[in-house]
PATIVO-859888 format. One record per atom (N, C-alpha, C): x, y, z. Coordinates in pm, whole numbers, padded with zeros to 5 digits, always signed. Layout:
PATIVO-859888
XYZ...
//
This chain:
PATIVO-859888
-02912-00444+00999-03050-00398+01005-03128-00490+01098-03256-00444+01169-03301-00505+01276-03404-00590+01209-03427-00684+01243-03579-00763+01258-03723-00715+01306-03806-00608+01225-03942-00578+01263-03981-00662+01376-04004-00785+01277-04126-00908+01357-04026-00876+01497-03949-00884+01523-03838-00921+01627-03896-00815+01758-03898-00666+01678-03946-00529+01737-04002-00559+01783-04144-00624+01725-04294-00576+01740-04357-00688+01870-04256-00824+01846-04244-00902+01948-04258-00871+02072-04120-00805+02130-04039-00747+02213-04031-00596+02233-04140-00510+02231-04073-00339+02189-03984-00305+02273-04020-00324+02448-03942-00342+02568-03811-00334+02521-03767-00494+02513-03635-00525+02494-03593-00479+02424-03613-00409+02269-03546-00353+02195-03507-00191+02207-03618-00166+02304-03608-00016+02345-03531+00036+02463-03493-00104+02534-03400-00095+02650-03257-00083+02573-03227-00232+02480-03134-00250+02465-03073-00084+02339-03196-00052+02278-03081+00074+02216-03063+00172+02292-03135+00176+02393-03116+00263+02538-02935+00230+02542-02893+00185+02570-02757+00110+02639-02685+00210+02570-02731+00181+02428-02645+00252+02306-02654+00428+02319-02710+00467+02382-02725+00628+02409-02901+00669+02322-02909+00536+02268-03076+00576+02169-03176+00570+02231-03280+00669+02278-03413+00689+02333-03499+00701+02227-03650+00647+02236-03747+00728+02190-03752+00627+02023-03640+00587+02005-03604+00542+01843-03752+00420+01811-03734+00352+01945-03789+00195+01879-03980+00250+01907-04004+00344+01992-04118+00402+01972-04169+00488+01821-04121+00556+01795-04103+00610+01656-04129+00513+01533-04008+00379+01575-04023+00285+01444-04175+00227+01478-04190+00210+01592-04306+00092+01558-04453+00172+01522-04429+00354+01566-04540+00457+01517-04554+00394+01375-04456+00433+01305-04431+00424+01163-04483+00306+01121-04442+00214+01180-04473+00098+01095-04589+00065+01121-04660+00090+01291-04825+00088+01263-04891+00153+01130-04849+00272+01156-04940+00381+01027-04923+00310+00894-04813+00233+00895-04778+00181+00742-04874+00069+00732-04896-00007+00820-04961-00131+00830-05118-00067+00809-05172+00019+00893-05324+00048+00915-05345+00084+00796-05272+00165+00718-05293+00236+00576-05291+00109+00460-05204+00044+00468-05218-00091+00401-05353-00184+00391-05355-00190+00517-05528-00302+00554-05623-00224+00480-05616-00062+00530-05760+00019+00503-05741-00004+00363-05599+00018+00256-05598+00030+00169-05702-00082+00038-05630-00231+00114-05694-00341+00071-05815-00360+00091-05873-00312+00245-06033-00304+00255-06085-00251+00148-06086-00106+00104-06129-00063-00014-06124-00105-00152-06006-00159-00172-05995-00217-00292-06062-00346-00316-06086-00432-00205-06214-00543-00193-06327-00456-00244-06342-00363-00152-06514-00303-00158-06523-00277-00291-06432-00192-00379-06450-00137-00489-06455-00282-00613-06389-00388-00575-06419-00444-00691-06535-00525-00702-06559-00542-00530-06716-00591-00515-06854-00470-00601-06784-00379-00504-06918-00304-00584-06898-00265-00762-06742-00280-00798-06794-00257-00986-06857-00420-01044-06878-00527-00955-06926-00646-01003-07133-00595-00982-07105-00536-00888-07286-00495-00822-07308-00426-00906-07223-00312-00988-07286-00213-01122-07364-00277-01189-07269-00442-01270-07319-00482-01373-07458-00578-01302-07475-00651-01192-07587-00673-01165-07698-00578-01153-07712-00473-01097-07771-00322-01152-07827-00303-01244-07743-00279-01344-07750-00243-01460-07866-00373-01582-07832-00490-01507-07859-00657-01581-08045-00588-01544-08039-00575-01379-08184-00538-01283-08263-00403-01383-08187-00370-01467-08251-00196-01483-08250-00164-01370-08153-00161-01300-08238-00070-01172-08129+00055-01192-08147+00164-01239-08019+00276-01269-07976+00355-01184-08116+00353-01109-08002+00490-00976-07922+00385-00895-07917+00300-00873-07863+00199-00767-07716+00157-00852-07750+00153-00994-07602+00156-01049-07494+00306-01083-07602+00381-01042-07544+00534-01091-07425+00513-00938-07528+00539-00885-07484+00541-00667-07331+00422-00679-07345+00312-00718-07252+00232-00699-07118+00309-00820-07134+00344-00899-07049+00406-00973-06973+00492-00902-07087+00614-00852-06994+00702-00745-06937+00667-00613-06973+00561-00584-06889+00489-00491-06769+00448-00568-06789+00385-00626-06640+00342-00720-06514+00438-00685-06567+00579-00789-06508+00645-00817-06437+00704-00652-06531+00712-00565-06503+00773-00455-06413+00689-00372-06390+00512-00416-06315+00439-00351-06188+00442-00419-06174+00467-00570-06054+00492-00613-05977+00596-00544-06047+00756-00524-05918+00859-00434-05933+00818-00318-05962+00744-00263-05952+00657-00108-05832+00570-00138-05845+00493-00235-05731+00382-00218-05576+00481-00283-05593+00569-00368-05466+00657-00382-05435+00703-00262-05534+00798-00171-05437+00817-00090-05414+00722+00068-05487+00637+00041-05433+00547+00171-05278+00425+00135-05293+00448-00021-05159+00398-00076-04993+00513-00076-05083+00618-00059-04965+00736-00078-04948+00722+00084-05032+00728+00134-05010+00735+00336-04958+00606+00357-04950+00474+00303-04861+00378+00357-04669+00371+00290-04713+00402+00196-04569+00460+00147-04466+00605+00224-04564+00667+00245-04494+00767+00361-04452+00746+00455-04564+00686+00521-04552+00555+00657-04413+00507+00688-04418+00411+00542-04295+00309+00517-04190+00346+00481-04192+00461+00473-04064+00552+00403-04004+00602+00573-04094+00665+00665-04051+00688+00762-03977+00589+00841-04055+00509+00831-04048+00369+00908-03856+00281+00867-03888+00326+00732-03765+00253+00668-03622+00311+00683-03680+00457+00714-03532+00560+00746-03492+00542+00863-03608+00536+00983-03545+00519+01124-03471+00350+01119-03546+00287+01016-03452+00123+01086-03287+00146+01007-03309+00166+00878-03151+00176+00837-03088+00262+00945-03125+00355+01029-03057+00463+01097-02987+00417+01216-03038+00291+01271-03031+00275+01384-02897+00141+01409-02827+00152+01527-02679+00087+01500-02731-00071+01615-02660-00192+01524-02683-00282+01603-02708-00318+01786-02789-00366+01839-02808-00398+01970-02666-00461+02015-02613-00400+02143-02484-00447+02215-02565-00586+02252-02452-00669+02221-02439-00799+02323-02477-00797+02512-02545-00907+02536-02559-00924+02659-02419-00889+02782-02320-00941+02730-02201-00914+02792-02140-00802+02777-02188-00709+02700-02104-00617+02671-02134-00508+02795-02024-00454+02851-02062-00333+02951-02148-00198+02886-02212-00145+03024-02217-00037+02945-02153+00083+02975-02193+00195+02914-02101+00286+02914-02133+00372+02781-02077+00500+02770-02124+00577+02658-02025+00655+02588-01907+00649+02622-01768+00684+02544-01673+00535+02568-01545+00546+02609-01395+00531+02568-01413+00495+02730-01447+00554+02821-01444+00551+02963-01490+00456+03010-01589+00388+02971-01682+00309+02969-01609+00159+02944-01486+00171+02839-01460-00021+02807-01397-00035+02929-01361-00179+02866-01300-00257+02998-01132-00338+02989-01094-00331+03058-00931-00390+03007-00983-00552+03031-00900-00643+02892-00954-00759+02954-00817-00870+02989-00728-00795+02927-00553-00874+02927-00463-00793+02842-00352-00811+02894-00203-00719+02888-00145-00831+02833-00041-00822+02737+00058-00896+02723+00207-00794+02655+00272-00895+02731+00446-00821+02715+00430-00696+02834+00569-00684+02813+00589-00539+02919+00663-00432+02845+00608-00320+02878+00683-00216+02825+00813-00191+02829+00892-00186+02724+01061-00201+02737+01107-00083+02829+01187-00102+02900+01283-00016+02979+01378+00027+02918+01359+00203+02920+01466+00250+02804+01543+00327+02916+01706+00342+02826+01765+00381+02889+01814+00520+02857+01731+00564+02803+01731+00679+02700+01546+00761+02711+01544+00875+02709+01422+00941+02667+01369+00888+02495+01275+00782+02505+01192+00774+02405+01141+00887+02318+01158+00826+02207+01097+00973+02113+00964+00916+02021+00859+00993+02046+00759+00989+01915+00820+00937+01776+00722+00876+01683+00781+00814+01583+00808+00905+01472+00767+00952+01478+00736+01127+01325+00870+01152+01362+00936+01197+01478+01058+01225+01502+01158+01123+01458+01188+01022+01514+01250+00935+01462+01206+00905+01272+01108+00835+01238+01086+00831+01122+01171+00931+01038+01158+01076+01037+01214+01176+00990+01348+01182+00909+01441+01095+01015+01542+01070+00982+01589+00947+00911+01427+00877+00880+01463+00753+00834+01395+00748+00675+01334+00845+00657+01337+00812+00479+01095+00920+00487+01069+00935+00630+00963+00990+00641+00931+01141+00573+00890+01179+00485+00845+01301+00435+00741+01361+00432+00702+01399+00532+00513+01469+00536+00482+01601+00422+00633+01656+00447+00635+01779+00353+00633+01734+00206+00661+01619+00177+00652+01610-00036+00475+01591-00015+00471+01521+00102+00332+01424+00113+00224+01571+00032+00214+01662+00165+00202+01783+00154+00147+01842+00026+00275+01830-00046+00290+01929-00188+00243+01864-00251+00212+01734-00244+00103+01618-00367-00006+01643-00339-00071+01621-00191-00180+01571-00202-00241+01612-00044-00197+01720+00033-00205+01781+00130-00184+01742+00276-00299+01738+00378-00228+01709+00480-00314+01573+00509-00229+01503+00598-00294+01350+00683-00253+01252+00537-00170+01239+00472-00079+01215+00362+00048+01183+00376+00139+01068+00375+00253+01010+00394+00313+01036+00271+00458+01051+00264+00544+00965+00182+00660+00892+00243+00660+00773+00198+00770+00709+00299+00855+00661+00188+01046+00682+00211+01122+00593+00100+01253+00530+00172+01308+00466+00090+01386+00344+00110+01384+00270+00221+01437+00212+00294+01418+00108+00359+01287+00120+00459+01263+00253+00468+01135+00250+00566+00992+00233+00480+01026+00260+00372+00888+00226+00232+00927+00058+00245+01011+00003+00267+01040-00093+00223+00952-00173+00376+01009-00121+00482+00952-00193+00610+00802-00233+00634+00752-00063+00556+00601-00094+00583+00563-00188+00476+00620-00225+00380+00578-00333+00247+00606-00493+00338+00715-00481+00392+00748-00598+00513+00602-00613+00600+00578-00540+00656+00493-00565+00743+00341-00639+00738+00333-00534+00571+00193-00567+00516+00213-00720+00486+00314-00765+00424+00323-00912+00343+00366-01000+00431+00423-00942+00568+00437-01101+00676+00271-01053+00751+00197-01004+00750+00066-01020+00807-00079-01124+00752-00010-01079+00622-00100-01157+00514-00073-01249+00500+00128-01258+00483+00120-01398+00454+00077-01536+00606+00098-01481+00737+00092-01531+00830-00095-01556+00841-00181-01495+00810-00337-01510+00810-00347-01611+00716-00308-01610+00604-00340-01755+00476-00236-01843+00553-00102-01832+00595-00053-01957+00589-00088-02017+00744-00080-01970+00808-00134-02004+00950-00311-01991+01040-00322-01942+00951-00465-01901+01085-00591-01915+00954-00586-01990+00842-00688-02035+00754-00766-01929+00708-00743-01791+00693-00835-01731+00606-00744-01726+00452-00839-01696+00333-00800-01705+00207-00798-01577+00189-00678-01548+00110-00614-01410+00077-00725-01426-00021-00760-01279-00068-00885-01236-00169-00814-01079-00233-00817-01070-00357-00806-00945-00411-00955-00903-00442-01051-00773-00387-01121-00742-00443-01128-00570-00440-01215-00543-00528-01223-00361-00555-01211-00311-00426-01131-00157-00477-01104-00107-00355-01220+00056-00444-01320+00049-00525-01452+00097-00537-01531+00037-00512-01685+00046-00450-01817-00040-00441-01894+00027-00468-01995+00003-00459-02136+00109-00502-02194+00105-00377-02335+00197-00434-02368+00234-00266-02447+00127-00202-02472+00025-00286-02538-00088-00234-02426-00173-00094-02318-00159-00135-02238-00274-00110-02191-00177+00041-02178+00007+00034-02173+00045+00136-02226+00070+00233-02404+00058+00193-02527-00003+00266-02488-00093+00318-02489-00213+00295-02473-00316+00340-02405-00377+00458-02304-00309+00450-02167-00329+00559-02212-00215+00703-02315-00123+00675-02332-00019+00749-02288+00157+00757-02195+00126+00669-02133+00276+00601-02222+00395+00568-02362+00363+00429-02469+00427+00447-02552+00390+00478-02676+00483+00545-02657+00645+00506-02608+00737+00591-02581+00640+00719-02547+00756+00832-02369+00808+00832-02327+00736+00803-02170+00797+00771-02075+00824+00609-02176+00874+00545-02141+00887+00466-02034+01002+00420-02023+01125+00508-01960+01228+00510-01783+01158+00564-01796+01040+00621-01677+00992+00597-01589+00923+00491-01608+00917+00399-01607+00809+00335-01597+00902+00163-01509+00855+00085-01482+00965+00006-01577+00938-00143-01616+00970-00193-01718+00932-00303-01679+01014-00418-01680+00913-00540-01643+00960-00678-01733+01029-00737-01690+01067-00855-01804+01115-00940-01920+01063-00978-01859+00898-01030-01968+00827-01044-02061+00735-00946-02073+00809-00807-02117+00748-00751-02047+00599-00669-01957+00608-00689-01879+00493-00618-01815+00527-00490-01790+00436-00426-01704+00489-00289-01570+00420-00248-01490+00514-00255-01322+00456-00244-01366+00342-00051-01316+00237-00056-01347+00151+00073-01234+00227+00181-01288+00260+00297-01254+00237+00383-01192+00166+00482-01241+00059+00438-01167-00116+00469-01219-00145+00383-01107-00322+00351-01185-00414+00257-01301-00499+00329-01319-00431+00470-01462-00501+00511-01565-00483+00395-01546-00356+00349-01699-00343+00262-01723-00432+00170-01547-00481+00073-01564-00530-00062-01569-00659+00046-01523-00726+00117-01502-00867+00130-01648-00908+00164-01697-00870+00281-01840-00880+00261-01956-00903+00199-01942-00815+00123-02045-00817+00006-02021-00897-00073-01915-00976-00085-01906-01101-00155-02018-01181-00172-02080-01177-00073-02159-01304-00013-02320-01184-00035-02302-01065-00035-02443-00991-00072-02540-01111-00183-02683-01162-00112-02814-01177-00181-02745-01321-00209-02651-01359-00184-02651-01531-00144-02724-01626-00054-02764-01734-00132-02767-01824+00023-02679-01927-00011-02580-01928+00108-02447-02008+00147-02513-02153+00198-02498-02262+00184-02493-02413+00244-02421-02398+00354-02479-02439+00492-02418-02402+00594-02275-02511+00599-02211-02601+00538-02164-02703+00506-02039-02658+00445-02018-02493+00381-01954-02434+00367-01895-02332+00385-01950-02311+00543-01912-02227+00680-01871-02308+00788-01740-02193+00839-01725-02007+00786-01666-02065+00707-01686-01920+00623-01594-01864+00497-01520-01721+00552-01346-01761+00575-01285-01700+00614-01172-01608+00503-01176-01498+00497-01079-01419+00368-01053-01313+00410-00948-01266+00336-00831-01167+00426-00783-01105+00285-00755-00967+00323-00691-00915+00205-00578-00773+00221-00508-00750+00164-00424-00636+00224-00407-00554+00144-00481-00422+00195-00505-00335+00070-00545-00196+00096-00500-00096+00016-00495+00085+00039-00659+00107+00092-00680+00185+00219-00782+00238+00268-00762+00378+00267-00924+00415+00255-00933+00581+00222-01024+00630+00323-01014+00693+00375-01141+00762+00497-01104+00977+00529-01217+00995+00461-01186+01172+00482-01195+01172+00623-01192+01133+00715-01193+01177+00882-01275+01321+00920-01368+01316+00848-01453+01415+00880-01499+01427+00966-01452+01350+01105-01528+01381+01225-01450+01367+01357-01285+01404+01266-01176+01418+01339-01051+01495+01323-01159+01582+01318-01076+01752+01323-00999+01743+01424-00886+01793+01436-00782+01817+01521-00676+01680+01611-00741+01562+01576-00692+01420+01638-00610+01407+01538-00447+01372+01577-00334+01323+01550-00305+01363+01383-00274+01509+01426-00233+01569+01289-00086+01531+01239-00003+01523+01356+00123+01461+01302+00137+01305+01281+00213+01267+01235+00234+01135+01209+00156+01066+01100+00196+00938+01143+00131+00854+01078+00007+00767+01129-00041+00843+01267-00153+00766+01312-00300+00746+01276-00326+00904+01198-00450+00891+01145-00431+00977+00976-00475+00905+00915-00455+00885+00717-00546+00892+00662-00541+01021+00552-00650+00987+00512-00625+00813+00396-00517+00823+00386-00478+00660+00251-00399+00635+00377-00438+00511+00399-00299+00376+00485-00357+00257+00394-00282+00168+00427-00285+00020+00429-00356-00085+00574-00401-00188+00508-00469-00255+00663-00451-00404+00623-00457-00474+00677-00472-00604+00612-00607-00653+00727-00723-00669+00603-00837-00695+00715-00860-00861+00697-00992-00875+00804-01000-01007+00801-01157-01035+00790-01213-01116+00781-01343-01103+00789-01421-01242+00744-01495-01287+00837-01560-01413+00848-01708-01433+00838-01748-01526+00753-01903-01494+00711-01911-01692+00777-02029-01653+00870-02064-01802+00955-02200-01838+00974-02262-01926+01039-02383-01938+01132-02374-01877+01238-02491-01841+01304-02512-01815+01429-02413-01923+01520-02423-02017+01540-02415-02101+01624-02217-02149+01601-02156-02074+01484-02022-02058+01483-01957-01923+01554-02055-01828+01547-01990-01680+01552-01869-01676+01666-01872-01694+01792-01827-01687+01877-01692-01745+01881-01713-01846+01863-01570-01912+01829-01453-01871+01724-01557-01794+01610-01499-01747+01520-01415-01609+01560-01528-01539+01695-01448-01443+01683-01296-01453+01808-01292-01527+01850-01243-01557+01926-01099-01642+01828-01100-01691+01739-01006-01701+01641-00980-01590+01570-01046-01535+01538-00968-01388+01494-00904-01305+01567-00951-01268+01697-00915-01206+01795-00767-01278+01813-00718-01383+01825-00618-01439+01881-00539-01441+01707-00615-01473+01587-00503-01352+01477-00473-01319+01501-00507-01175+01547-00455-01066+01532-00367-01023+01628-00387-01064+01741-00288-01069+01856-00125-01171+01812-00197-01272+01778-00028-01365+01689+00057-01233+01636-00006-01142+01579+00093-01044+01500+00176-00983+01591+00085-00903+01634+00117-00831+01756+00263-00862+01830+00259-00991+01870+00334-01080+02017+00454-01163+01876+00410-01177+01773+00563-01146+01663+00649-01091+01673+00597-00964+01639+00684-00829+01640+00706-00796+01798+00677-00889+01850+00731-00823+02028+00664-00679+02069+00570-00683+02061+00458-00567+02070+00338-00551+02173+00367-00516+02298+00332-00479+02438+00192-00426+02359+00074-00490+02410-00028-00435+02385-00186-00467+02506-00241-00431+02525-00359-00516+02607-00509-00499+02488-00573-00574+02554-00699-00639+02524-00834-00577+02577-00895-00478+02506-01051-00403+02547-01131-00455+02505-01266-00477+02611-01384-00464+02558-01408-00338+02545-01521-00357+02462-01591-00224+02428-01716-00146+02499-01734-00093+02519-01847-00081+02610-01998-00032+02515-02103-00012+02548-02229-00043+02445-02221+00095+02367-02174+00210+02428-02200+00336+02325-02053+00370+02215-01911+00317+02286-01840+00315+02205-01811+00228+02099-01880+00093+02072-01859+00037+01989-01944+00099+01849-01861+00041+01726-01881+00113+01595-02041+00059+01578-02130+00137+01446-02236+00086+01438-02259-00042+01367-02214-00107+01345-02304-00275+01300-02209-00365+01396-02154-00369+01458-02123-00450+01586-02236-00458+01680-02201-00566+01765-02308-00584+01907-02174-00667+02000-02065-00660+01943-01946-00695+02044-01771-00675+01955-01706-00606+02056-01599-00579+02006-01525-00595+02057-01428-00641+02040-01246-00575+02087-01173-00496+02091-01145-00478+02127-00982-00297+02083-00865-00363+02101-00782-00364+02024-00650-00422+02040-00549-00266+02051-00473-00240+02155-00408-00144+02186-00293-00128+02203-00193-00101+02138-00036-00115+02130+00006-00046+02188+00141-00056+02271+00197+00056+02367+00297+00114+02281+00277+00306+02260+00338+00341+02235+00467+00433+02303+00559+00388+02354+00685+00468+02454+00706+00608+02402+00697+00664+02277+00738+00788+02271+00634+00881+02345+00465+00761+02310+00366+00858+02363+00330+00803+02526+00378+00699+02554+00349+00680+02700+00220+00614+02704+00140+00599+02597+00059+00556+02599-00005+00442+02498-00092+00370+02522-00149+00266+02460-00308+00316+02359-00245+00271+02221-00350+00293+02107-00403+00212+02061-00466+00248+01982-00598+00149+01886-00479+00081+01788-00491-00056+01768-00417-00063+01590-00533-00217+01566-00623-00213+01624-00697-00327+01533-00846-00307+01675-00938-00294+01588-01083-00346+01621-01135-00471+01589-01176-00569+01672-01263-00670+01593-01359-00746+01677-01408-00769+01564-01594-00691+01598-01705-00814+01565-01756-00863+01640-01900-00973+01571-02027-00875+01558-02071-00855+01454-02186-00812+01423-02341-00906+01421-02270-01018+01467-02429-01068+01456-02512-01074+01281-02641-01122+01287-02685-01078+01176-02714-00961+01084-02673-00863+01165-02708-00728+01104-02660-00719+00980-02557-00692+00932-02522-00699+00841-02576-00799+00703-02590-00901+00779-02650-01053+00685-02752-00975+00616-02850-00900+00731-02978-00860+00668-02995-00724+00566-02906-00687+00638-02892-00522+00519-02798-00554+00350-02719-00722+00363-02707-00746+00226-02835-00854+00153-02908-00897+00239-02971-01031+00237-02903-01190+00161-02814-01139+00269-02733-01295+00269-02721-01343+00337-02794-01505+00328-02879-01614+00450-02793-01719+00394-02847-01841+00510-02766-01959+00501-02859-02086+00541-02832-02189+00468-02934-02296+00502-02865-02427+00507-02939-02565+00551-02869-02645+00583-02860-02717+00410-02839-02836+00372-02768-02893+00264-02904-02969+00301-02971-02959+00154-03098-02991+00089-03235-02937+00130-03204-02835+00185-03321-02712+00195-03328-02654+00120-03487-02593+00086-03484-02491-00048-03491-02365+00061-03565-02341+00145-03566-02175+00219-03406-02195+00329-03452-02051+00337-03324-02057+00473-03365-02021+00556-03219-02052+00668-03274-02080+00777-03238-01936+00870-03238-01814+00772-03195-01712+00870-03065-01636+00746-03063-01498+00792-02946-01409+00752-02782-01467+00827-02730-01467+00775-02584-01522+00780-02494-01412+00919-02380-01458+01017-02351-01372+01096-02205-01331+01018-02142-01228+01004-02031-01161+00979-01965-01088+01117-01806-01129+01090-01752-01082+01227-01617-00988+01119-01553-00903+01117-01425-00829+01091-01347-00744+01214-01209-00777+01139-01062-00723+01207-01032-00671+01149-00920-00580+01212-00776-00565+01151-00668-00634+01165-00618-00718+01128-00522-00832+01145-00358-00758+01088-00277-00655+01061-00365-00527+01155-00372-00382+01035-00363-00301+01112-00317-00183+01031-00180-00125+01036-00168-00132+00899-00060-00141+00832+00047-00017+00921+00040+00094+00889+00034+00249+00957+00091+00259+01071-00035+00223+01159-00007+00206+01298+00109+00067+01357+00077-00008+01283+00147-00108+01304+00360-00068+01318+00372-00001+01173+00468+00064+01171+00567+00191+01253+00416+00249+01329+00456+00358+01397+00484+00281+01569+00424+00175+01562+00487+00085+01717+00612-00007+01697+00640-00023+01591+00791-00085+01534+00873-00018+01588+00842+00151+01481+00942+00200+01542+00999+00291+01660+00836+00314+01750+00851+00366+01861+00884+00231+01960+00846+00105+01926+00892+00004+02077+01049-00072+02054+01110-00021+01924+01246-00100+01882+01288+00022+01821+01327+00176+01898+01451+00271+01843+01557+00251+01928+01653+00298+01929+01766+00293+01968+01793+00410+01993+01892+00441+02118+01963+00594+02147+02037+00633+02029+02057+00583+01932+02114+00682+01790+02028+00671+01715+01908+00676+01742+01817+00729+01639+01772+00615+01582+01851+00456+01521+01822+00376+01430+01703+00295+01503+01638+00194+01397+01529+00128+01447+01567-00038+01437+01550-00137+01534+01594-00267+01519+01478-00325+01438+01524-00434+01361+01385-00435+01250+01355-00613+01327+01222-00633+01347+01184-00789+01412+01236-00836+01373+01255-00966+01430+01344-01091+01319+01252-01126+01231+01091-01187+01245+01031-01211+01159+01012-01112+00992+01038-00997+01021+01026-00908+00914+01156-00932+00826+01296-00989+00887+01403-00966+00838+01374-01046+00665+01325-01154+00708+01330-01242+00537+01271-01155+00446+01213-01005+00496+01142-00982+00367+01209-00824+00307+01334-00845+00428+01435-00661+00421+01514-00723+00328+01570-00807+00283+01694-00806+00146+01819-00805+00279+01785-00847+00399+01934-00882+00511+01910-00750+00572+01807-00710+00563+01850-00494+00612+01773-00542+00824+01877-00521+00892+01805-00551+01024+01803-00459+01122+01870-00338+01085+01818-00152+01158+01772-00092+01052+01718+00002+01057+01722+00080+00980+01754+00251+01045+01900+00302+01020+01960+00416+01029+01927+00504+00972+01990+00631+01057+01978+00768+01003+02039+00787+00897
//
């Protein structure tokens, strides 16, 4: 969420910079709103001075005998009371308007960030590995998988379509994958594994940026709860309406755990396979810092998540994002993009993202130095995918099949197969 005072500062700059983002017209609107909220406020309080001045002038009046002069001040009274109702109902409307366009609106891109208004727009920033030279026509992974324990059709008959079932050694691979990712983030790269709910409430999906504008993604219970999407939402909110001692930043935690997303706004994108789910696995990452850490921080995550990657011997390059394709509570991102040989082409399998304070402010969780009572500001949050689980699996076994179909399993994964190091038809 944005900083008013910040707006009202700067309207310019803030109206350029959501310009970048494809947003016109927005930061004019907010600051309509929030005038009207403000003018209705003042007028409101003006009156409510006047009125308690003048019910003090009744009783001097009244002390005077003087009666028409207290009658007159009476009907003033009365006439300042439906004045102050509705200049209280008109700043609440105001502020109601005012309050919908700021939740609505998606963090300011970074200075560095290009611009641009789709996918067309990022920027390549580094390649690593080379695409293997096959000596054989590469096959898509759904194909291969198929023969390796992949069932879309039981998936299907449970629980419909964009639904996996995976068994024996290839259920077993993707359990490999998830637990050398996790375990490699706690034991090497200092974030703390965290188990938390994979329900939140709608506070906690506020917070992260989820509502109100994407909510049609995102699957919601009866009781009002929302299955996470990532454990960005739950890890985050950890720290919701805290203030952290800056002395104990960052606070870095990682967790690996079932994600749910109805893809309601991706009709017809990658119906086969395993690329887009409505349930996968991810192992996310996510860092709560100062301003004056963020950068560095993300720049250690970023190089996480790439460690995985360049493990498993996994040809991938390095995107910026450009200002209209990045997600909404970012203001700088990454795309981490894996080469897939069956498809010839290079995909998404990890975003990661510095959001800046935005987020800090939509949980109001700030940070101060060690023996301050106020703080010194909303806290910055950066999240990854360190990676996804899914995708991760579907470049295993499209960048290591073999002309008979079998898949070579990494060496790093081997300690966690029971000795299993292909996995055959």
């Amino acid at each position: 969420m944005h900083d008013l005072k910040a707006l009202r500062a700067d309207p310019d700059a803030f109206a350029a910079a959501l310009a970048r983002r494809g947003i016109s017209d927005a930061a004019a609107a907010l600051l309509s709103a929030d005038a009207a909220r403000r003018a209705a406020e003042t007028s409101a309080q003006a009156a409510l001075a006047r009125r308690n001045a003048a019910s003090k002038e009744i009783g001097a009046a009244m002390a005077a005998q003087d009666m028409a002069r207290a009658e007159a001040l009476k009907a003033e009274v009365a006439g300042l009371k439906d004045e102050i109702a509705t200049l209280e109902a008109a700043a609440r409307k105001a502020g109601a308007a005012a309050e919908a366009l700021l939740v609505s609106l998606p963090n300011l891109p970074a200075a560095d960030v290009p611009d641009g208004v789709d996918e067309h727009g990022n920027v390549e920033v580094m390649r690593w590995g080379s695409p293997r030279a096959f000596d054989f026509p590469p096959l898509e992974h759904d194909i291969i998988a198929a023969k390796l324990g992949y069932d879309p059709e039981a998936a299907a008959r449970v629980a419909g379509a964009r639904f996996a079932v995976l068994k024996g050694p290839l259920a077993r691979l993707q359990r490999a994958l998830g637990q050398y990712m996790i375990d490699t983030h706690t034991g090497a790269h200092g974030f703390a594994e965290t188990y938390a709910p994979l329900l939140v409430k709608a506070e906690a999906a506020f917070g992260t940026g989820q509502l109100p504008k994407f909510e049609e993604d995102v699957f919601k219970t009866t009781d009002g709860r929302y299955l996470i999407p990532t454990a960005e939402m739950s890890l985050t909110n950890l720290v919701a309406g805290d203030i952290i001692d800056a002395a104990s930043l960052p606070i870095r935690m990682t967790a690996l755990t079932p994600c749910f997303r109805s893809e309601a706004g991706s009709a017809g994108r990658d119906t086969r396979g395993l690329i887009r789910q409505h349930q996968f696995e991810k192992c996310e990452l996510v860092t709560i810092c100062t301003p004056d850490q963020a950068e560095a921080e993300h720049a250690h995550m970023l190089a996480s998540a790439e460690a995985i990657l360049q493990a498993l011997n996994l040809p991938y390059r390095r995107m910026l994002l450009c200002a209209g394709d990045m997600g909404f509570s970012a203001r700088k991102t990454f795309d981490l993009e894996v080469w897939l040989p069956g498809q010839g082409a290079y995909r998404e399998i990890s975003s990661v993202s510095d959001c800046g304070d935005f987020q800090g402010r939509r949980m109001n969780a700030r940070w101060k130095l060690a023996g301050e009572k106020g703080s010194r500001g909303a806290v910055n949050t950066l999240n990854g995918s360190g990676l996804a689980v899914g995708r991760t699996l579907v470049a295993v076994i499209e960048n290591h099949q073999q002309a008979d179909g079998s898949v070579i399993i990494p060496d790093v994964l081997r300690p966690y197969m029971a000795g299993i190091d292909r996995l055959a038809p």
